[in-house]
C-alpha positions as CSV (number, residue, x, y, z in Angstrom):
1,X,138.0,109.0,107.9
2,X,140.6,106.5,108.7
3,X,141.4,102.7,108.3
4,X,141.0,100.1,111.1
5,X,141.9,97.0,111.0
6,X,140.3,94.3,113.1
7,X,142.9,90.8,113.8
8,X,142.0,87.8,115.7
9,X,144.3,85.3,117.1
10,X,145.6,83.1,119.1
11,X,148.6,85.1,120.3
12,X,151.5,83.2,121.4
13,X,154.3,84.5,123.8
14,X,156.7,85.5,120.5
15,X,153.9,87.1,118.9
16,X,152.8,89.4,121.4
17,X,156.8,90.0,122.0
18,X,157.1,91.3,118.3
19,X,153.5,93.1,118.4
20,X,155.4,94.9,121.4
21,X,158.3,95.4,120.0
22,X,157.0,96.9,116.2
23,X,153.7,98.8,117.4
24,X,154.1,99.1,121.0
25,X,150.6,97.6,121.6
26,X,150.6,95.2,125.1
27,X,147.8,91.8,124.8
28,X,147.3,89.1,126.7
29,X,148.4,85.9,125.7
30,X,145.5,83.4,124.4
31,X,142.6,84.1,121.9
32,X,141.7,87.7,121.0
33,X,141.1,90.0,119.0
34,X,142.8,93.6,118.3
35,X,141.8,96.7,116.5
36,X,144.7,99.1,115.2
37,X,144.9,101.0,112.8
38,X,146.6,101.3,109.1
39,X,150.0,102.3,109.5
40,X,150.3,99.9,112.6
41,X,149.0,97.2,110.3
42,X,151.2,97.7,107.5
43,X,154.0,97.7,110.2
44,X,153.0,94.1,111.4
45,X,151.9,93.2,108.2
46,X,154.7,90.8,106.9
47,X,154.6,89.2,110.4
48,X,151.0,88.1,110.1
49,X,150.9,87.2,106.5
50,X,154.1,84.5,108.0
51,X,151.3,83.8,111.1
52,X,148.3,82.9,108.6
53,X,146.8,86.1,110.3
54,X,145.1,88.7,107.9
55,X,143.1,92.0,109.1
56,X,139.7,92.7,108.2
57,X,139.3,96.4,107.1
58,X,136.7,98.6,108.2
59,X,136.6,102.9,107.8
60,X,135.6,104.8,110.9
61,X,134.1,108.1,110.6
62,X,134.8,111.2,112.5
63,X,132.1,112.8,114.2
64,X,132.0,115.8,111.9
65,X,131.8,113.3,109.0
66,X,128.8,111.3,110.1
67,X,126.5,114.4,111.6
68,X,127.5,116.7,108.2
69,X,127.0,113.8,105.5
70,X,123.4,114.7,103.3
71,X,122.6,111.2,103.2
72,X,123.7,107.9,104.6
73,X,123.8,104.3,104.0
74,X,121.5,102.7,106.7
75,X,124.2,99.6,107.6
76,X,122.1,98.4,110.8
77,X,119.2,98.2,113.4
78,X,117.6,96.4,116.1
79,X,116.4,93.0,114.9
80,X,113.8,90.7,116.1
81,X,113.1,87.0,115.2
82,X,113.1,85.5,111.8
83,X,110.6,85.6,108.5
84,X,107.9,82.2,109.0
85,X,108.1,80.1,107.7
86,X,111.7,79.1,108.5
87,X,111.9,75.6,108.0
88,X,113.9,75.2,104.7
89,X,113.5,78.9,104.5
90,X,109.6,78.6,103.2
91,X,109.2,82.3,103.7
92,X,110.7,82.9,100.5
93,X,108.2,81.1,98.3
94,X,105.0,82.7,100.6
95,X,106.6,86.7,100.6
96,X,108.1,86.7,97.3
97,X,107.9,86.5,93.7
98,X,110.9,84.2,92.6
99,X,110.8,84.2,89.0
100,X,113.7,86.5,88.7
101,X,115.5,84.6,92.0
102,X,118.7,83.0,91.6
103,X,119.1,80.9,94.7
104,X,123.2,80.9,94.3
105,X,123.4,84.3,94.8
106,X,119.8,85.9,96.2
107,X,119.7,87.9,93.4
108,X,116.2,88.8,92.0
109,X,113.8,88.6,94.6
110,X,110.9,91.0,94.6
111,X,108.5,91.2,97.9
112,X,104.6,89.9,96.7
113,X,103.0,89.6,100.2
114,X,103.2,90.5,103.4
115,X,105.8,89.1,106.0
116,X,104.7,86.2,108.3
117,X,106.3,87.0,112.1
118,X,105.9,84.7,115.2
119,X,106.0,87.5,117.5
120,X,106.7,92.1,117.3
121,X,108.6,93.6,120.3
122,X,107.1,94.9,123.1
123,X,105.6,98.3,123.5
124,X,108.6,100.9,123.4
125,X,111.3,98.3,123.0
126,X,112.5,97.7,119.4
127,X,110.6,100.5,117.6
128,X,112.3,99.9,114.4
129,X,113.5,96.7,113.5
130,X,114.7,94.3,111.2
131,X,114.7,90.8,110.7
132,X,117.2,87.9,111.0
133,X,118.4,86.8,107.3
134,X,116.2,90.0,105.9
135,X,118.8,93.3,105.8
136,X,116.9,95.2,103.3
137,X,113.0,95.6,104.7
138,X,112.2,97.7,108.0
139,X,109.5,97.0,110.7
140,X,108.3,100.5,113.1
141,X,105.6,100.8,115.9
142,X,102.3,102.4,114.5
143,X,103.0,105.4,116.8
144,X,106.5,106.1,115.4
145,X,105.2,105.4,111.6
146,X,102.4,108.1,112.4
147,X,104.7,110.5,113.9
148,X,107.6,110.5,111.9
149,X,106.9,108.4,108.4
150,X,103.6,109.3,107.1
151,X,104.3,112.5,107.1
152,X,107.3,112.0,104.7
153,X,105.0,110.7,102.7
154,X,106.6,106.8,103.2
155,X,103.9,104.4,103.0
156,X,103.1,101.1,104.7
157,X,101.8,97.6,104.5
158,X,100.7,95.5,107.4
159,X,102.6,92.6,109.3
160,X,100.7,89.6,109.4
161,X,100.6,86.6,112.4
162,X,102.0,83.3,111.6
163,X,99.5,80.8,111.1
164,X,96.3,83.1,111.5
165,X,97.8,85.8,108.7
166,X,95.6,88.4,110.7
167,X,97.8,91.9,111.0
168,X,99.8,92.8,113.9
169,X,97.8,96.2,115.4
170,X,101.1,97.4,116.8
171,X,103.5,97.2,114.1
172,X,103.7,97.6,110.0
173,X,106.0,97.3,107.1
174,X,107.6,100.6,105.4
175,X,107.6,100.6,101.9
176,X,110.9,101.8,100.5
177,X,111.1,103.3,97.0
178,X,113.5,102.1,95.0
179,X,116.2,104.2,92.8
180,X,117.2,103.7,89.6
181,X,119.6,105.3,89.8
182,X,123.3,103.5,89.3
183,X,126.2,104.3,91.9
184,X,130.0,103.9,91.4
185,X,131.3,100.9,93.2
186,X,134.4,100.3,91.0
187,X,136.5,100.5,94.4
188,X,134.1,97.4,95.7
189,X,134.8,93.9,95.4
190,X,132.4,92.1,93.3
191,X,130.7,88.4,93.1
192,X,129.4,87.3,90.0
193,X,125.8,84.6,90.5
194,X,127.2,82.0,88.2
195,X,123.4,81.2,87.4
196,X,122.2,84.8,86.1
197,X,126.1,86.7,85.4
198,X,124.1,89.3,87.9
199,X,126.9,91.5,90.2
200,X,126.7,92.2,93.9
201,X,129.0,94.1,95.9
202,X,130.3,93.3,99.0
203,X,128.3,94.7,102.0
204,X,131.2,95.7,104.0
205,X,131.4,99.6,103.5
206,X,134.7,100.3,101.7
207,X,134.8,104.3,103.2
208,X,132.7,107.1,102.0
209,X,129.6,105.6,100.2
210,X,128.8,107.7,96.4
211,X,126.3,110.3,96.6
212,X,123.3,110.2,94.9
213,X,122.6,113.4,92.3
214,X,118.9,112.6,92.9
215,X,117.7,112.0,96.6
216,X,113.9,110.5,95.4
217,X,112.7,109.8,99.3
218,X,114.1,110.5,103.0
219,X,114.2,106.3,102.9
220,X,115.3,104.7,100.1
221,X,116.9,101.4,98.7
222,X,119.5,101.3,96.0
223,X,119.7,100.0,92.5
224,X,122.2,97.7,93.4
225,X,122.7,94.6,94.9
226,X,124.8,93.8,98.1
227,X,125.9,90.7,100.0
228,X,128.2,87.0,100.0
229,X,127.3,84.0,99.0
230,X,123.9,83.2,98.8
231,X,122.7,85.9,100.5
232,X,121.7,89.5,98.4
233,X,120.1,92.9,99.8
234,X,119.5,96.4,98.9
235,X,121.3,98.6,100.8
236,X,119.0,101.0,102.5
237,X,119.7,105.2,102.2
238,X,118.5,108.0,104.4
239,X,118.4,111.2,104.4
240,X,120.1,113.7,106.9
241,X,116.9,114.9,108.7
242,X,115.3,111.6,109.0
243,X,118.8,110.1,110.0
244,X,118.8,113.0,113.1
245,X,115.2,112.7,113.6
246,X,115.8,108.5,114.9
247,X,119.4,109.1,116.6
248,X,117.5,111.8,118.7
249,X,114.9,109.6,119.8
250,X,117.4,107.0,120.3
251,X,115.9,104.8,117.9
252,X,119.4,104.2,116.1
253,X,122.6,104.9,116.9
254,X,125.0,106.9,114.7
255,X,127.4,104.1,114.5
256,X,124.6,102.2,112.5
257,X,125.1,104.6,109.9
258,X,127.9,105.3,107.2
259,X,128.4,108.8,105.2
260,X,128.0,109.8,101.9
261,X,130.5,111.8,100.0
């Protein structure tokens, strides 16, 4: 695993001449973005702190590390369309129990009903998804839940039309266990709701994710909360098999996926 840091600027004509000259990295003059990684950063780093310019830090994984890790933090997938309703965000109230909710933070919401969609992807387009706004809940076709989930034993809930709350035939819900089991995040930065004293961590992977001692599913979420602002997920975990099993049938992509250690 190494450190890369992604920077996005305006880069002026004596910027890009000291980039040059300290890194020996060529860019075009105007907005952009580049990615390098530590040791350039810290090279150019008293340079950008002078510009107002700061990095934003992200691990990348060897190949060895992402195919031999166990199990892995699920960080992305295909997405498609938004919980309904979405005016003033009126899904919340109709898919979840909110008596544990703080709305500062998005801490404390627990799923009660099924989820209200406009429209599912076509027919072996998007055969996972998730949604916009929702990281934390996963949508598959009926063929791929019968081929690859039920057998794990991972259970399902229907997907209901908005406005005739009849269930999709093509698509359903997976259920994900949750562990309760706590994981060490003392290298994570923290936000505290100010309503509830609750913690999240910052979703941005910060290298390796902890290793469970007790893998309870092939899916999973965590104990723990995740996100900014007002926004707060699960983050989803999944075994090594299962984790194969959906790059091979280029469901997901490995990038989409950060290691355990």
């Amino acid at each position: 695993m190494k450190f890369i840091y992604h920077i996005a600027s305006d880069w002026s004509d004596e910027k890009i001449r000291i980039i040059e000259e300290r890194i020996g990295l060529k860019i075009k003059a105007g907005f952009s973005s580049i990615q390098i990684d530590e040791k350039k950063y810290l090279e150019l780093l008293p340079y950008l702190k002078k510009w107002g310019v700061l990095g934003i830090k992200y691990p990348k994984f060897s190949n060895t590390e992402l195919i031999e890790s166990t199990l892995s933090a699920k960080i992305n997938q295909h997405t498609h369309g938004y919980p309904m309703p979405d005016i003033d965000f009126g899904y919340l109230n109709l898919t979840y129990d909110l008596s544990d909710y703080s709305k500062s933070s998005g801490i404390g919401k627990k799923q009660k009903d099924a989820f209200r969609l406009k429209s599912v992807p076509k027919p072996k387009t998007k055969r996972l998804f998730g949604l916009g706004w929702i990281y934390d809940e996963l949508f598959v076709d009926v063929g791929l839940y019968i081929e690859v989930f039920e057998p794990l034993g991972i259970k399902s809930r229907p997907v209901l039309q908005y406005k005739k709350d009849k269930p999709f035939d093509s698509f359903v819900q997976l259920i994900l266990e949750e562990t309760d089991e706590t994981l060490d995040l003392k290298d994570y930065p923290i936000e505290k709701c100010k309503e509830s004293g609750r913690v999240k961590y910052h979703p941005r992977a910060q290298g390796f994710y902890p290793k469970y001692s007790n893998i309870i599913a092939p899916i999973f979420k965590s104990k723990e909360w995740f996100g900014t602002g007002a926004e707060a997920r699960k983050r989803i975990f999944v075994s090594q098999s299962l984790r194969d099993k959906l790059i091979e049938m280029k469901i997901d992509k490995p990038s989409w996926y950060v290691p355990t250690r």
